[in-house]
C-alpha positions as CSV (number, residue, x, y, z in Angstrom):
1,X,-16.6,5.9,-11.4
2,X,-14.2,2.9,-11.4
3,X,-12.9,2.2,-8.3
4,X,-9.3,2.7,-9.0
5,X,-10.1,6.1,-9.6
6,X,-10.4,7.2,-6.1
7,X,-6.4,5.6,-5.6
8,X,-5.6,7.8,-8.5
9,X,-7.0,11.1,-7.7
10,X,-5.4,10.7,-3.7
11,X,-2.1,9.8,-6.0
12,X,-2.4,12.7,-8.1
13,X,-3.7,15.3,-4.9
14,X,-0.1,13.8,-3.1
15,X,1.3,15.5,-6.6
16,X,2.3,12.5,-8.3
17,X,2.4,12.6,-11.9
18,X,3.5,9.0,-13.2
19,X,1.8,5.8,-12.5
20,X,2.8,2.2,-12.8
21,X,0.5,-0.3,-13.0
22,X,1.8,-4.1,-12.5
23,X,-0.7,-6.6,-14.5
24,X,-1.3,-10.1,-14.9
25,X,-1.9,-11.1,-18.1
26,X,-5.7,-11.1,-19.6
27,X,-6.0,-8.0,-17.6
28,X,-6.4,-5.9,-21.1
29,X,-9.6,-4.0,-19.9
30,X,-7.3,-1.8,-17.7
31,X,-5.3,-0.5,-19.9
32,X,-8.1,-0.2,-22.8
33,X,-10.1,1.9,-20.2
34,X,-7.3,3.8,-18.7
35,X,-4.9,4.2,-22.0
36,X,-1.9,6.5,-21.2
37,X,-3.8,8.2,-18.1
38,X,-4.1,12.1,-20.1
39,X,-8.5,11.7,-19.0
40,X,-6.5,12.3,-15.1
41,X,-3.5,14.8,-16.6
42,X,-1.0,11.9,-15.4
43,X,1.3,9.6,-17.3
44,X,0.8,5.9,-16.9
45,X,2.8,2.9,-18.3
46,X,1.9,-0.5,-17.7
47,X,4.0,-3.6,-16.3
48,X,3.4,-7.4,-16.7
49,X,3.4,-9.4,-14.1
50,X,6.6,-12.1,-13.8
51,X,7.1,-13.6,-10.0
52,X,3.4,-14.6,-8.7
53,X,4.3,-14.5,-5.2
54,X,3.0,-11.9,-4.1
55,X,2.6,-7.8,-3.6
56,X,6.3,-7.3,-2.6
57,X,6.9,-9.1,-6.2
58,X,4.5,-7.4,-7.7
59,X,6.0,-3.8,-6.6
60,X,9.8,-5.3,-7.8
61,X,8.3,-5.4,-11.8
62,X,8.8,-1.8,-11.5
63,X,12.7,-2.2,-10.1
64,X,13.7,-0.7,-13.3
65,X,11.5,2.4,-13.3
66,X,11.1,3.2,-10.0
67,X,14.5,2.5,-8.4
68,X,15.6,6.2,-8.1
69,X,11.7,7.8,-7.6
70,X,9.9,8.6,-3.9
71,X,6.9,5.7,-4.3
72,X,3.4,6.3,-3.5
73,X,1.6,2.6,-2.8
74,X,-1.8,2.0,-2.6
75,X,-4.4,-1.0,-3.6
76,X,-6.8,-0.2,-6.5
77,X,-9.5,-2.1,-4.9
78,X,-9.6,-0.3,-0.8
79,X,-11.5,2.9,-0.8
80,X,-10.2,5.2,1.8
81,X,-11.1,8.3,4.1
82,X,-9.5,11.4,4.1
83,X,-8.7,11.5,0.3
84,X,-5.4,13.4,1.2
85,X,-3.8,10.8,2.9
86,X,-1.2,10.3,0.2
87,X,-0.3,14.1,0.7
88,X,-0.1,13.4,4.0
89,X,2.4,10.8,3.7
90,X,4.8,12.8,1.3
91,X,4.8,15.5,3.6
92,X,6.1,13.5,6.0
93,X,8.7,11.5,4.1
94,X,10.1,15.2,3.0
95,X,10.2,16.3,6.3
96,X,12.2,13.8,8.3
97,X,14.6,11.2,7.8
98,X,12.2,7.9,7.6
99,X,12.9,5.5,4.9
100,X,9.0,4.8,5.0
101,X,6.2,6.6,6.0
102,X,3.0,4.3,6.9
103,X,-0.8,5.4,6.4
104,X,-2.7,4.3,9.6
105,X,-5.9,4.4,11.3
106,X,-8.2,2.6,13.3
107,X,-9.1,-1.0,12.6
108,X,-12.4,-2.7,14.0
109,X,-11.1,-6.5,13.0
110,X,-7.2,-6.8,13.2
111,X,-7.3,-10.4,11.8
112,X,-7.9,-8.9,8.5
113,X,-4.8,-6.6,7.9
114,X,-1.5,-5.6,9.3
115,X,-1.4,-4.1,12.7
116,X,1.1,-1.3,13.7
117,X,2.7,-0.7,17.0
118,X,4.0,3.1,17.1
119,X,6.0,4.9,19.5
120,X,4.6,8.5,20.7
121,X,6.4,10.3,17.7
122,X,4.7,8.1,15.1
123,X,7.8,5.6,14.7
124,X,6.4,2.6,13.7
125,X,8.3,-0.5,15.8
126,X,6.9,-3.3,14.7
127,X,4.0,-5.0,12.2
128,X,2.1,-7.7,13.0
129,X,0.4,-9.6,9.9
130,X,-2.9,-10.4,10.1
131,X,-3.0,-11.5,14.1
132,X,-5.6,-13.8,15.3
133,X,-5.2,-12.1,18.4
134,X,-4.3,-8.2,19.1
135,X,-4.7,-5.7,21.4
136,X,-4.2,-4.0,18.7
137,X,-6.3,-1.5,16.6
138,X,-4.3,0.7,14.4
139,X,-3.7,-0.5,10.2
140,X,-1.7,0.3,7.8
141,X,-3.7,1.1,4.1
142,X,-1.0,3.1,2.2
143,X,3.0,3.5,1.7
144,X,5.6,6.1,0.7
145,X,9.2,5.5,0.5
146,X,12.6,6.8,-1.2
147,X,15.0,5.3,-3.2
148,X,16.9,3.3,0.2
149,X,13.6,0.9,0.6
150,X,13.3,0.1,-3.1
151,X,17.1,-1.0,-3.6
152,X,16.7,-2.7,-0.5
153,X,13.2,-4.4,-1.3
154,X,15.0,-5.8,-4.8
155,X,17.7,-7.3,-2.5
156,X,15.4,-9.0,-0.6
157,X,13.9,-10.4,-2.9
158,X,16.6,-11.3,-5.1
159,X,18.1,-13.4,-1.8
160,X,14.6,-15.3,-1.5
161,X,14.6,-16.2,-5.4
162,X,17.9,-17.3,-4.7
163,X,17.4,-20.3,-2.1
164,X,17.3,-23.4,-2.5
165,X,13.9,-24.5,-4.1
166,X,12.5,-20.6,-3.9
167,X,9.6,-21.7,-6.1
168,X,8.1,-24.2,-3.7
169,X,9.0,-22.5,-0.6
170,X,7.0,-19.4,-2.3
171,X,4.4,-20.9,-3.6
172,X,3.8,-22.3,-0.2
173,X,4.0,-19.2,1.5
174,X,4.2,-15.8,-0.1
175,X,5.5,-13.2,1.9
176,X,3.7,-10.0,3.1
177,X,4.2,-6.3,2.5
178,X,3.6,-6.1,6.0
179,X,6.6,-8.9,6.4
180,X,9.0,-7.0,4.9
181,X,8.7,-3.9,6.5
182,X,9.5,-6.0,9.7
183,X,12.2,-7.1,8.5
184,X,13.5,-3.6,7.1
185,X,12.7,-2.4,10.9
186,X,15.4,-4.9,12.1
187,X,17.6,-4.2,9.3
188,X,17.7,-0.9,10.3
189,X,15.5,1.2,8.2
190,X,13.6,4.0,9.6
191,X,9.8,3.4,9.3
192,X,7.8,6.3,10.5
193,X,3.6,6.7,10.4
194,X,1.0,9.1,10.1
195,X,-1.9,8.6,12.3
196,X,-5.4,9.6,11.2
197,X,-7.8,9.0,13.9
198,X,-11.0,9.4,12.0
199,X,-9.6,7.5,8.8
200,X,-12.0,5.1,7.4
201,X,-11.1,2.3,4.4
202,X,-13.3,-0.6,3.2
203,X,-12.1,-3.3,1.1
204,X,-13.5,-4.3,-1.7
205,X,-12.5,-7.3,-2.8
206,X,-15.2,-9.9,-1.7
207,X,-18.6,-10.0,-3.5
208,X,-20.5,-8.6,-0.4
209,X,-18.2,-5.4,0.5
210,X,-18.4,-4.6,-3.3
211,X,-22.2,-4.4,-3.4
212,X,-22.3,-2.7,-0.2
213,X,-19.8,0.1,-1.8
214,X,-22.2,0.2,-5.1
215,X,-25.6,0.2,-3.2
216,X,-24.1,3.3,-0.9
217,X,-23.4,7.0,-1.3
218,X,-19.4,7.5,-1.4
219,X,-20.0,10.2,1.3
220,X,-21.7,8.3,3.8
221,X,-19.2,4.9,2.6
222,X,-16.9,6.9,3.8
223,X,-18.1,9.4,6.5
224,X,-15.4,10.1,9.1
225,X,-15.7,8.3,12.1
226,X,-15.5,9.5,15.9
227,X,-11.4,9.8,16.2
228,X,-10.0,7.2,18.4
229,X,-6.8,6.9,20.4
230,X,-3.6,5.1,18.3
């Protein structure tokens, strides 16, 4: 299967039944393959691409449709272990008071993603972006948030567009997802987690991880790994 299917079928197992997808242009072959999403019983509607500066950007070209709806965010191109990790997620946003609810699990290479520090009861108090050097071994790979963190998110980024010479100063340096939610942390926002201690995810998105995932059996891609302490 294409490899956005396995970040639809978590979507849809979480229970949702609308997807946006955010596209550059020339990226025509998704929507020709995908069309209006019945082959998965979803709805899908497609949105171009108008800031390049990044995925907090890229998330905002949905403002419009999005801005009142719990969001589900994941990346088309990270496979992931357990497949219900999205359910997991909206459980937990349903059941508390968190703006955001993070997907973790263990991380063998912390200078490749965002690292999480949590608190016992899975608050998350603070993300560190791609650190050279961590103690650290716990990732975020997947999002849910209500309404609060969108509107917020859009005022973020409307401030940034705002500066003096934003398109320089972005170009230069894009900000992170993993930025922002730092920053929503010291606004104020509640950021919870769940933990899943045998998670596994690989990315994708360099030649040699994508023949690896095509030369290997989903199952053992994926196998669960020995849990590990958060």
């Amino acid at each position: 299967m294409v490899v956005s299917q396995h970040l639809l079928e978590a979507y849809r197992t979480a229970g949702a039944d609308t997807v946006y997808w955010i596209l550059r242009d020339g990226k025509w072959d998704i929507p020709a393959y995908w069309g209006d999403g019945h082959r998965l019983q979803m709805h899908f509607a497609y949105c171009m691409m108008h800031h390049d500066y990044g995925v907090p950007f890229t998330i905002n070209q949905a403002f419009p449709f999005i801005r009142e709806r719990t969001v589900l965010l994941g990346f088309p191109d990270i496979l992931f272990h357990p497949p219900d990790l999205f359910a997991q997620l909206h459980q937990r946003l349903l059941q508390g008071d968190a703006d955001v609810v993070l997907g973790c699990m263990p991380v063998d290479n912390p200078a490749t993603v965002d690292v999480v520090e949590r608190a016992s009861n899975g608050s998350v108090q603070a993300i560190h972006v791609k650190p050279t050097d961590s103690p650290l071994r716990t990732a975020w790979m997947a999002a849910a948030w209500r309404p609060a963190f969108t509107h917020w998110l859009h005022e973020q980024l409307a401030a940034l567009l705002a500066e003096p010479n934003a398109t320089a100063t972005l170009n230069a340096h894009e900000p992170h997802l993993g930025h922002l939610f730092q920053r929503a942390i010291d606004d104020g926002l509640i950021i919870q987690s769940v933990y899943v201690p045998d998670g596994r995810f690989l990315d994708i998105g360099t030649p040699k991880t994508l023949h690896h995932a095509m030369t290997t059996a989903l199952d053992t891609l994926l196998a669960p790994r020995l849990p590990v302490s958060s």
